[in-house]
C-alpha positions in Angstrom: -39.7 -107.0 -156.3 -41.1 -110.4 -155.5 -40.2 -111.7 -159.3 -36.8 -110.6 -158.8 -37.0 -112.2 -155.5 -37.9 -115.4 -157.2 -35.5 -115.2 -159.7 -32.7 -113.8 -157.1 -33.1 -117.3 -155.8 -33.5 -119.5 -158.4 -29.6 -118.0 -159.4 -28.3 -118.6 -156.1 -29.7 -121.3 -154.1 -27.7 -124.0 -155.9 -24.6 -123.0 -154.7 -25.1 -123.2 -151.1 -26.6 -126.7 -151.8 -23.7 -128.0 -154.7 -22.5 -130.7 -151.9 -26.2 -132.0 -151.4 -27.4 -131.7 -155.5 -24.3 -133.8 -155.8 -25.0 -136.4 -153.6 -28.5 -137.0 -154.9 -28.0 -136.6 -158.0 -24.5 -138.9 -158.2 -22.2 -136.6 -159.7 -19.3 -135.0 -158.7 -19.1 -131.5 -157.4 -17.4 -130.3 -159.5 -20.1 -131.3 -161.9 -23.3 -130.0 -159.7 -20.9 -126.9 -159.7 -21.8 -126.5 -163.4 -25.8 -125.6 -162.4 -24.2 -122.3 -161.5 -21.8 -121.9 -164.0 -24.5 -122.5 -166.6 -26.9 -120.4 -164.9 -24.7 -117.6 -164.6 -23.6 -117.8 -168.2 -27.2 -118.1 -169.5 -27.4 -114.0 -167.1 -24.9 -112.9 -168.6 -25.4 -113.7 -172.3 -29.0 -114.0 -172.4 -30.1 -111.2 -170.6 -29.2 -108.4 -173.8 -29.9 -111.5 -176.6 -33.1 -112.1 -174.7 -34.1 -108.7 -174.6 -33.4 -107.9 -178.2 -35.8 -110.9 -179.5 -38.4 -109.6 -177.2 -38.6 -106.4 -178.0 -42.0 -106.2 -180.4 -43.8 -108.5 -177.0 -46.0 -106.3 -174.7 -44.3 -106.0 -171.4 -47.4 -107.3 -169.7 -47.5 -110.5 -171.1 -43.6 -110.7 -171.5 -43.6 -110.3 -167.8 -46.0 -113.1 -167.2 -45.1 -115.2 -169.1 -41.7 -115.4 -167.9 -43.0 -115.5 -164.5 -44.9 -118.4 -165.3 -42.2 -120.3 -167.5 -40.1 -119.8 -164.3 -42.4 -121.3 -162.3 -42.5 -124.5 -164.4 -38.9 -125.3 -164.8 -38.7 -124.9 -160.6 -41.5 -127.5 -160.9 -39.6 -129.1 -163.2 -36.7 -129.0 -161.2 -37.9 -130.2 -157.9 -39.4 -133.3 -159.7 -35.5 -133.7 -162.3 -34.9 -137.1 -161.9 -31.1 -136.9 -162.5 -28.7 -134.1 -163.5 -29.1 -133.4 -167.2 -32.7 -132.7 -166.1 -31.8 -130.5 -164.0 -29.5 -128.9 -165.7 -31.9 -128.5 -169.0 -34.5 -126.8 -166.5 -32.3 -124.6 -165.1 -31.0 -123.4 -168.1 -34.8 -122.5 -169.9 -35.8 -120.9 -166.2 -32.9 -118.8 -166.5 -33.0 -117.5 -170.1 -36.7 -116.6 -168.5 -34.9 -114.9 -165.8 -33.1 -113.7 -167.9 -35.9 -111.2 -169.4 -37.3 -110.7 -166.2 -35.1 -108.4 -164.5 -34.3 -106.1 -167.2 -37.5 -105.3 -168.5 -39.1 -105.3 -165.4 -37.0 -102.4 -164.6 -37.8 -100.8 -167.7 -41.6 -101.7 -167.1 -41.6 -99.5 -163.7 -39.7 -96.7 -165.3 -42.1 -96.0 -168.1 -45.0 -96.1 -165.6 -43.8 -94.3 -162.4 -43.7 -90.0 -163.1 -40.5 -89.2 -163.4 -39.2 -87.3 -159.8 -40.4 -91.3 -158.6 -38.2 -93.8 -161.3 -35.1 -94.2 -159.0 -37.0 -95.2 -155.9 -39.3 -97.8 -158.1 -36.3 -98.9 -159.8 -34.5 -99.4 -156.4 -37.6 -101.3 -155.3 -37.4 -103.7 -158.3 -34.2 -104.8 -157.3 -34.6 -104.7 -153.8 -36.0 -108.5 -154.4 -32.3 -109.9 -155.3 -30.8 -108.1 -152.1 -33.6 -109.6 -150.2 -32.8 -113.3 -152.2 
């Protein structure tokens, strides 16, 4: 729940903030716009080519290490110096992101017994709800 917290908003905090990323990073809106476009392409497309390359990777350290890799490019992020920075970092913590939420539903649902998969499914996702 808490990684798909984290990566619930890492998808959507730009957008309440495109007038402000603008601003500091002198572009247009309609440019700082793109950080969810490209974000929300890089969801959509990577999540199934993402999770076809890493398919032979143990869940357990496919999990992690996306978790960490996310938590670089928001490093990365805070500290972009300008927008192509940005949007570089936003796009690798994404295809991360990307991984994440798929196969950590798929993690739970080979663990949990059967009669128990829908509730620990529903609790994985609870994180974006809660983002």
């Amino acid at each position: 729940m808490l990684g798909n917290f984290a990566t619930g908003l890492a998808v959507l905090a730009p957008a309440g903030m495109i007038s402000v990323l603008a601003k500091d990073l002198n572009v247009t809106i309609r440019e700082a716009g793109f950080l969810v476009t490209a974000g929300a392409v890089m969801l959509c497309v990577g999540s199934p080519l993402m999770a076809w390359v890493t398919t032979r990777i143990d869940r357990r350290t496919l999990l992690t290490s996306v978790l960490l890799i996310t938590a670089l490019c928001h490093g990365l992020s805070a500290l972009a110096p300008d927008f192509w920075t940005l949007l570089a970092a936003r796009v690798v913590m994404l295809a991360a992101a990307a991984v994440y939420t798929p196969q950590a539903a798929n993690a739970v649902a080979l663990l949990v017994e059967p009669e128990r998969r829908a509730s620990s499914i529903s609790i994985i996702f609870l994180g974006w709800s809660l983002a």
